[in-house]
C-alpha positions in Angstrom: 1.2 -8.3 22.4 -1.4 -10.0 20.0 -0.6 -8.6 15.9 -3.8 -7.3 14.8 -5.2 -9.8 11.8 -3.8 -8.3 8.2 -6.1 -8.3 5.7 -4.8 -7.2 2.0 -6.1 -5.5 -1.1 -5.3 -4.4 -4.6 -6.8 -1.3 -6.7 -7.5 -1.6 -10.5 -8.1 1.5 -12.1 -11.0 1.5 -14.4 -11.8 3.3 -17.7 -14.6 5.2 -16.4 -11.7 6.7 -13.2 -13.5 4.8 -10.7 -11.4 2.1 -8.6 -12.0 -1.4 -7.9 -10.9 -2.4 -4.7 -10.4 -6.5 -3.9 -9.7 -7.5 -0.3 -8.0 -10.5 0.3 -11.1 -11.4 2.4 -13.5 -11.7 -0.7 -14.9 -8.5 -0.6 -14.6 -6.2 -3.3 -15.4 -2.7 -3.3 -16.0 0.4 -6.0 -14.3 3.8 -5.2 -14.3 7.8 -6.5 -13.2 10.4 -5.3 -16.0 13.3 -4.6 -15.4 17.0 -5.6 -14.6 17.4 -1.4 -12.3 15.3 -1.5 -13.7 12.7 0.0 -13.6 8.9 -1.2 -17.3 7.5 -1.7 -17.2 4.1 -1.6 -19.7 1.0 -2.1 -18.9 -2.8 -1.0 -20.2 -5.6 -2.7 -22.1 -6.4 0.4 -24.2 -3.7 0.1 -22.9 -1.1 2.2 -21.3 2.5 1.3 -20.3 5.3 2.8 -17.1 7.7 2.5 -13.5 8.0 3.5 -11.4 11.4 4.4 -8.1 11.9 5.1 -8.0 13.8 8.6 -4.4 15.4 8.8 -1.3 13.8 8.0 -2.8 10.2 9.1 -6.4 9.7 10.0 -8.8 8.3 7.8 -12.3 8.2 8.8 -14.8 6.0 7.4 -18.5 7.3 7.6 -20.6 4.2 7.0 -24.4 4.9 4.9 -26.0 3.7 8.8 -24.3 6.4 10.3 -21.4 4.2 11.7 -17.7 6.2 12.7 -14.5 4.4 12.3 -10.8 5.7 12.1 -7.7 4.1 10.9 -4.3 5.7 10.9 -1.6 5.3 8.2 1.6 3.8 9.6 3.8 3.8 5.7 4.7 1.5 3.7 0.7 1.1 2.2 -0.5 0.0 5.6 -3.3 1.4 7.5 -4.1 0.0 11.5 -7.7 0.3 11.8 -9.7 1.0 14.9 -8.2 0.0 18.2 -5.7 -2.6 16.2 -8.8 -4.7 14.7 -6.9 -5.3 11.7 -4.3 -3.5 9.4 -5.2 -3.1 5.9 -1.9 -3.7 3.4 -2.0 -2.4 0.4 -0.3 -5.0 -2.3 -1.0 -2.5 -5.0 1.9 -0.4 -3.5 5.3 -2.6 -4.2 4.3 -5.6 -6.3 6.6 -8.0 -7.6 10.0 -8.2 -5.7 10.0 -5.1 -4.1 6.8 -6.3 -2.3 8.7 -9.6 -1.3 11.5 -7.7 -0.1 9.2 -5.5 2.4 7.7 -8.5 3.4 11.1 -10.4 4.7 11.8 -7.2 6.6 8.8 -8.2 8.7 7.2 -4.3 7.8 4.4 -6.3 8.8 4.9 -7.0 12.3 5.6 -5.1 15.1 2.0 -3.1 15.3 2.2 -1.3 19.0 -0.8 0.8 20.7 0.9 4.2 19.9 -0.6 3.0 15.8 -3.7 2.9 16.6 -6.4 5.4 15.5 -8.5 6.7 18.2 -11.8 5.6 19.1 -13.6 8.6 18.9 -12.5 12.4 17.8 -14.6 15.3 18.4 -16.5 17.4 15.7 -14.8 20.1 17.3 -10.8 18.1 16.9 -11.8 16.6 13.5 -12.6 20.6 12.0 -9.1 21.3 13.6 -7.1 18.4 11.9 -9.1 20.2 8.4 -7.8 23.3 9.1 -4.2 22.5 9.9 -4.5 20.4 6.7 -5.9 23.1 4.7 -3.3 25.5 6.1 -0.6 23.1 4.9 -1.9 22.7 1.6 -1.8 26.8 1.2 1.5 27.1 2.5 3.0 24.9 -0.7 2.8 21.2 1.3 6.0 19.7 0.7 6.1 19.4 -2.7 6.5 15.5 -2.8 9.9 16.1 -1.1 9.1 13.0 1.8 9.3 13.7 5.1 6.4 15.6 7.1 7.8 18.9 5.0 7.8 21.1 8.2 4.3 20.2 9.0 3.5 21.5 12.5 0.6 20.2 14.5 0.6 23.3 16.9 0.7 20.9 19.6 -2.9 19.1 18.0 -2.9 15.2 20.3 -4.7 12.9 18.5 -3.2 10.0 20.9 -0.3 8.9 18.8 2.9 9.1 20.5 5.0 8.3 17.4 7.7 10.5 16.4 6.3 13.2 14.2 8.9 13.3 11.6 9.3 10.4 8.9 12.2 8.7 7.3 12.5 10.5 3.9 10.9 6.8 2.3 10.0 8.5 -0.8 6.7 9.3 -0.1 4.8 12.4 0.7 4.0 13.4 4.2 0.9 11.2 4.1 2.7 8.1 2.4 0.8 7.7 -0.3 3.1 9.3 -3.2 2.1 12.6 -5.3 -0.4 11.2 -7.6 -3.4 14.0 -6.9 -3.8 13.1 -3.3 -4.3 16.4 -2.1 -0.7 16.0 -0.6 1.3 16.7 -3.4 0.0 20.6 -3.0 -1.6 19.2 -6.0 -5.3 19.7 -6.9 -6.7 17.2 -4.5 -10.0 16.7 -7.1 -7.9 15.5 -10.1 -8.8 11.8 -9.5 -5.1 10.8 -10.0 -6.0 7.3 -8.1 -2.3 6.7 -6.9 -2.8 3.4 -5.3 -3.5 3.7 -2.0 -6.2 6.5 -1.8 -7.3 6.1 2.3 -6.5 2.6 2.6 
């Protein structure tokens, strides 16, 4: 099987909370977090649009034009987008030798079918992975504890035929630590950028 391209980024946090995205394909982007949640985003290509977390791994990114894509967290700062298109790696997440480390261990390789997002959810399954989400959140989340916390799907498919229940890596459930991600059982509107806000 054919490794989906990687393509690599960094945040900078900037004074006025906003974040500067740079890919390692020379695009950059500008980032805040909306009072729904949701990331707002705008490329220096001229495009915009917004990212939400759907569950404990979606992402969906609503482009300006009305385009739908989803990506899916996989850990470690990594997101596979679309049908294994590319994977997004976020360097912001273990620089210096840590970074090198995760890098030897090959985290990078070894992207299978049962990563990918799915093509297409319905309004319908998208309003379900909100509610289970929501639920979650009200029920304490897991407190930053790693692991999925107890997180139940009910039996929710969303085509990924991982195991449902992570190493304890240090994250929370949705791998992106407890910095007000929403995660955390946090306040998910505190902008606390934690580096890897929807990759």
């Amino acid at each position: 099987m054919t490794q989906p391209p990687e393509i690599t980024y960094s945040d900078e946090l900037l004074a006025d909370g906003t974040v500067h995205r740079r890919y390692s394909d020379g695009r950059s982007e500008w980032r805040s977090r909306g009072g729904d949640g949701r990331i707002h985003w705008r490329d220096d290509r001229g495009d915009s649009g917004t990212d939400e977390r759907l569950g404990r791994d979606l992402v969906k990114r609503v482009h300006a034009d009305g385009r739908v894509g989803y990506g899916r967290d996989i850990g470690y700062g990594r997101t596979v987008w679309g049908q294994g298109r590319y994977v997004l790696v976020n360097r912001s997440s273990f620089p210096g030798r840590v970074g090198v480390v995760l890098g030897a261990l090959g985290l990078g390789a070894g992207i299978a079918a049962a990563h990918y997002a799915p093509e297409f959810l319905s309004a319908d399954d998208e309003e379900e992975l909100r509610r289970r989400a929501a639920e979650h959140a009200r029920s304490g989340g897991d407190g930053g504890s790693g692991g999925d916390g107890g997180f139940d799907d009910g039996g929710f498919d969303d085509g990924d035929d991982r195991d449902d229940h992570r190493p304890d890596d240090g994250f929370d459930a949705d791998g992106f630590g407890s910095a007000g991600d929403g995660a955390d059982g946090g306040d998910p509107v505190d902008d606390g950028w934690d580096g890897d806000d929807f990759g």
